[in-house]
C-alpha positions as YAML, in Angstrom:
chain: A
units: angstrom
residues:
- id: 1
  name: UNK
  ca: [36.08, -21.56, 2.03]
- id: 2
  name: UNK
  ca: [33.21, -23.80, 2.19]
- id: 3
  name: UNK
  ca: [31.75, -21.11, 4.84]
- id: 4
  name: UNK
  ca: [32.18, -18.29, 2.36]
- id: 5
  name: UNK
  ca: [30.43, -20.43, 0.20]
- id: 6
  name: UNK
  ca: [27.12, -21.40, 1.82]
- id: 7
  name: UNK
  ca: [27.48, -17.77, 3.37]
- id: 8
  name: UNK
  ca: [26.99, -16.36, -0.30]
- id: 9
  name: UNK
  ca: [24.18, -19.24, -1.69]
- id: 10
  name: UNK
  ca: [22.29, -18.45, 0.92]
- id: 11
  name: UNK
  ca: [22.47, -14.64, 0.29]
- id: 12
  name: UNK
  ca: [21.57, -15.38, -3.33]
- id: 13
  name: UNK
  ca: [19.28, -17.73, -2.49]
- id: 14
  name: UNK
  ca: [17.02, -15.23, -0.07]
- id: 15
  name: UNK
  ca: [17.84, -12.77, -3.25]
- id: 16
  name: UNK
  ca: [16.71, -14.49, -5.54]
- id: 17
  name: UNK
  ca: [13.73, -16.25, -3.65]
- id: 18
  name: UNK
  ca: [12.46, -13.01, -2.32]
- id: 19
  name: UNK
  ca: [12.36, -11.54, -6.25]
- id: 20
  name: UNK
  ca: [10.90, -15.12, -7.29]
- id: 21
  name: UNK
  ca: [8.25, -15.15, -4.72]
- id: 22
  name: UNK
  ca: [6.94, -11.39, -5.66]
- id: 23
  name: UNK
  ca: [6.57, -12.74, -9.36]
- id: 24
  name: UNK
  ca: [4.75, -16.14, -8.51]
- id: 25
  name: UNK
  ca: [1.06, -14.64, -7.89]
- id: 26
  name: UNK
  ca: [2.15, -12.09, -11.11]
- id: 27
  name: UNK
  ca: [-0.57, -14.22, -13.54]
- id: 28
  name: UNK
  ca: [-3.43, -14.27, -10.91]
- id: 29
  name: UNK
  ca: [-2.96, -10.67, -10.02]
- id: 30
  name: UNK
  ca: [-3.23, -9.95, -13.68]
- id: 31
  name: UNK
  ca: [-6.43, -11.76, -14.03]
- id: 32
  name: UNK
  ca: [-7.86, -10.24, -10.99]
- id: 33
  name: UNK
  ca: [-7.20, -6.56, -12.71]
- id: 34
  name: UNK
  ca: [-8.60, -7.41, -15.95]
- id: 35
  name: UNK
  ca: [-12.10, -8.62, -13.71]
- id: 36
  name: UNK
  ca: [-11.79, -4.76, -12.37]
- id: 37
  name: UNK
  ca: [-11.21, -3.07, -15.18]
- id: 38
  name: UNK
  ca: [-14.28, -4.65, -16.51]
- id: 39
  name: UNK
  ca: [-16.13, -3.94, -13.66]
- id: 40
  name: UNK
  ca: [-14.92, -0.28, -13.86]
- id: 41
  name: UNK
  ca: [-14.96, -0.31, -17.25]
- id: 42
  name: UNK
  ca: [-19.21, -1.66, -17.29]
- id: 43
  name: UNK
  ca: [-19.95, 0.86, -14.13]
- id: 44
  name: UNK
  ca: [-19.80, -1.56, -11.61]
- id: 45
  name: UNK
  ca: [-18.57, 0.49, -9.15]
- id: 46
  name: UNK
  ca: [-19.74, -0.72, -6.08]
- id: 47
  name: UNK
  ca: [-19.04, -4.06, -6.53]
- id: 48
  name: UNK
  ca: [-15.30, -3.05, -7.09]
- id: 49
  name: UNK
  ca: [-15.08, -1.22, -4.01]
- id: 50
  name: UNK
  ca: [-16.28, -4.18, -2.12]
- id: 51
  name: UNK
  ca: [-13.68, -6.57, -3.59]
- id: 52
  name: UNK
  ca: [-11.28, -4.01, -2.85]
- id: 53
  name: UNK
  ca: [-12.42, -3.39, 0.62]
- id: 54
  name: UNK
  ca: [-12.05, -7.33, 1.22]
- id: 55
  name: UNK
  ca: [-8.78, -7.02, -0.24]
- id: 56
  name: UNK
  ca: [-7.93, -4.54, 2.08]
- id: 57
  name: UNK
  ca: [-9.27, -6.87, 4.78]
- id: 58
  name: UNK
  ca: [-7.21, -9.49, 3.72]
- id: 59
  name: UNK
  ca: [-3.63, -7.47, 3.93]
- id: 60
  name: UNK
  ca: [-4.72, -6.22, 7.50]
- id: 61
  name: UNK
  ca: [-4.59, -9.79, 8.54]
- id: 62
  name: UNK
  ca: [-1.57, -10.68, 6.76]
- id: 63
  name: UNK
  ca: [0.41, -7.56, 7.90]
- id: 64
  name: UNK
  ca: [-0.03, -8.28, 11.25]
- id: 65
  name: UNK
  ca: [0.40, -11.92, 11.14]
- id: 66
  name: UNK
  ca: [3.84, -11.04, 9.23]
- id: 67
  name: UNK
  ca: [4.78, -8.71, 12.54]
- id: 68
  name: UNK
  ca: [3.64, -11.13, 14.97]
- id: 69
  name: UNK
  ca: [4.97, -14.11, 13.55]
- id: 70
  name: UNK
  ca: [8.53, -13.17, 14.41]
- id: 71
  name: UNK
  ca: [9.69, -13.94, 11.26]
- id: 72
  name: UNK
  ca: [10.99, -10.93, 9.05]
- id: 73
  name: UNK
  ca: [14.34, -11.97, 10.19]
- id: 74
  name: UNK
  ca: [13.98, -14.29, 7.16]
- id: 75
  name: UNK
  ca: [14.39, -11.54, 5.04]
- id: 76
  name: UNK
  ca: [17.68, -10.53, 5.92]
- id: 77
  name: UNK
  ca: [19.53, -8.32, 4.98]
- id: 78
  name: UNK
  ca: [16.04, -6.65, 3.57]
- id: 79
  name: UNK
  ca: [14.05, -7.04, 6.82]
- id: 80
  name: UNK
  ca: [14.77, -3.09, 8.20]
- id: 81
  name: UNK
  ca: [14.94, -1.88, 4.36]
- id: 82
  name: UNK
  ca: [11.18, -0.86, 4.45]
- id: 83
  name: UNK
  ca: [8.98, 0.81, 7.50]
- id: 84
  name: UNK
  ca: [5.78, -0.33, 7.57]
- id: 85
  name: UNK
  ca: [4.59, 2.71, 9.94]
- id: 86
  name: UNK
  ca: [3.45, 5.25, 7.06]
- id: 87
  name: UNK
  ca: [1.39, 2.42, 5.18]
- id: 88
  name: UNK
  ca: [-0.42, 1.01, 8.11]
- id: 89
  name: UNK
  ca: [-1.36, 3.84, 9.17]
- id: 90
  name: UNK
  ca: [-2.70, 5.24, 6.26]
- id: 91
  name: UNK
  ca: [-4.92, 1.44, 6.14]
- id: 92
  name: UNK
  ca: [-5.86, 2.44, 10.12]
- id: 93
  name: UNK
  ca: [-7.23, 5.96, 9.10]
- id: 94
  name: UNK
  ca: [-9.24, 4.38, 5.97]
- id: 95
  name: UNK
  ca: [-10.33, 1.69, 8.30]
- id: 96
  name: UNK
  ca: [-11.62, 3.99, 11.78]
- id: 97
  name: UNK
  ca: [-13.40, 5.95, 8.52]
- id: 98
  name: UNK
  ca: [-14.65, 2.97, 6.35]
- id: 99
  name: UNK
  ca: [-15.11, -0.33, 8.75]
- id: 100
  name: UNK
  ca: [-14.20, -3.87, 7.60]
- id: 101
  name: UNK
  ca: [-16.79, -5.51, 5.02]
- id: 102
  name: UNK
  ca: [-15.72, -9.07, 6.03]
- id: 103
  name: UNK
  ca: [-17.84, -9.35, 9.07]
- id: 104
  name: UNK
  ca: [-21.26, -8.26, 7.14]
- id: 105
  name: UNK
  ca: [-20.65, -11.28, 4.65]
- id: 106
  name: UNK
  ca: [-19.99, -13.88, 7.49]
- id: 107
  name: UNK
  ca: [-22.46, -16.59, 7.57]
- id: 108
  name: UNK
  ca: [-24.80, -16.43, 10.96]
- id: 109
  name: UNK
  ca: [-24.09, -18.44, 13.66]
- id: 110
  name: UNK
  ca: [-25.71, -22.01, 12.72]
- id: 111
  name: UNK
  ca: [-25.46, -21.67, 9.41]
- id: 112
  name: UNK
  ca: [-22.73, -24.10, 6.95]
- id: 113
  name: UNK
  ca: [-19.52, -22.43, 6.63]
- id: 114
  name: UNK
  ca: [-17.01, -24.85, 4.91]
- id: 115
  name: UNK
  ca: [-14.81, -22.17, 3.94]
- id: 116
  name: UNK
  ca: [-14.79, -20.76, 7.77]
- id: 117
  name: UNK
  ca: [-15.57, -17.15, 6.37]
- id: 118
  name: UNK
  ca: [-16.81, -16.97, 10.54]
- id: 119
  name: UNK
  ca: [-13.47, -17.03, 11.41]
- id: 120
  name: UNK
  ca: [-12.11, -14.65, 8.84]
- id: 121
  name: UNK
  ca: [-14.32, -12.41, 9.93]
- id: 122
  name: UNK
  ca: [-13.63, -12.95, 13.86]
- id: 123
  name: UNK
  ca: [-9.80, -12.64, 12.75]
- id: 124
  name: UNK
  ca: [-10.62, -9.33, 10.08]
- id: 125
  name: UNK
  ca: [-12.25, -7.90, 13.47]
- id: 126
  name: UNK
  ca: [-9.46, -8.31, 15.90]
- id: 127
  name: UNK
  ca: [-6.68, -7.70, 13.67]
- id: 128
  name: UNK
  ca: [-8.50, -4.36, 12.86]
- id: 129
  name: UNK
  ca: [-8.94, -3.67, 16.22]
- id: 130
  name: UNK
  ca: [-5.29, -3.83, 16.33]
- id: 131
  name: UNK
  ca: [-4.00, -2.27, 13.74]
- id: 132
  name: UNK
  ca: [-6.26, 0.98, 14.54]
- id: 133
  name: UNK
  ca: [-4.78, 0.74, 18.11]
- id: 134
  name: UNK
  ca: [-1.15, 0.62, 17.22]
- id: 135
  name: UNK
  ca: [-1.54, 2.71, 13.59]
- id: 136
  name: UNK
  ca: [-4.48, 4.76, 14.29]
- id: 137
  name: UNK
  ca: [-3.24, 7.84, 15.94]
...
C-alpha cells in the first residue's frame, strides 16, 4: 500500500511539476513579447531578428545539453511522447542557411567579459556544429 502510494505522488508529482515548470517563466515570456511587438510594431525589424536569432542560439545549446545530459528519463512517462528529430532539424537547415549571431557579439580576446559571453559563444559554436552534423541532412 504504501508502495502504491509513493508510486502515484510521484506520478503526480512529475505531472504536476512538469505543467508547473512550463508556467513559471509564463510572466517573463510575456514581457519579452510585448518588447517585440513594440519593436515590430515601431519598424524595428532588424533588431528583432537579432534577439530572435540569439534566442535561437540559446535553445541550440539547451537542446543538446537536454540530450546529452542523460536526463529525459526524468520525464517519465512523457520522455518518448515527443521526437525532437523534425524540430531540430528544421533549426539545422535555418542555421547551415543563417549562421549563429552569438559569436559576432563575443567580446575579443583580452577584453572584460564578466558575463563570459566568450564562452557562450565558444559553446553556441560547437553545439551548432553539432546539431548541423546530426540534424542537418
Amino acid at each position: 500500500m504504501l508502495v502504491a502510494a509513493l508510486a502515484g505522488a510521484f506520478y503526480a508529482g512529475v505531472i504536476v511539476g512538469v505543467d508547473q515548470f512550463q508556467k513559471m517563466d509564463s510572466s517573463a515570456k510575456a514581457s519579452l513579447l510585448t518588447a517585440e511587438l513594440r519593436a515590430l510594431r515601431a519598424g524595428n525589424v532588424e533588431k528583432l531578428i537579432e534577439g530572435k536569432e540569439i534566442d535561437l542560439d540559446g535553445s541550440v545549446v539547451s537542446a543538446l545539453k537536454f540530450q546529452e545530459s542523460g536526463l529525459p528519463w526524468l520525464f517519465w512517462p512523457y520522455m518518448h511522447s515527443w521526437d525532437h528529430t523534425p524540430s531540430l532539424q528544421r533549426a539545422a537547415q535555418y542555421r547551415r542557411q543563417y549562421p549563429p549571431v552569438v559569436p559576432k557579439h563575443a567580446p575579443k580576446e583580452g577584453a572584460d567579459d564578466p558575463a563570459d559571453l566568450r564562452g557562450f559563444a565558444r559553446e553556441v559554436t560547437r553545439s551548432t556544429a553539432i546539431l548541423i552534423e546530426r540534424y542537418g541532412n
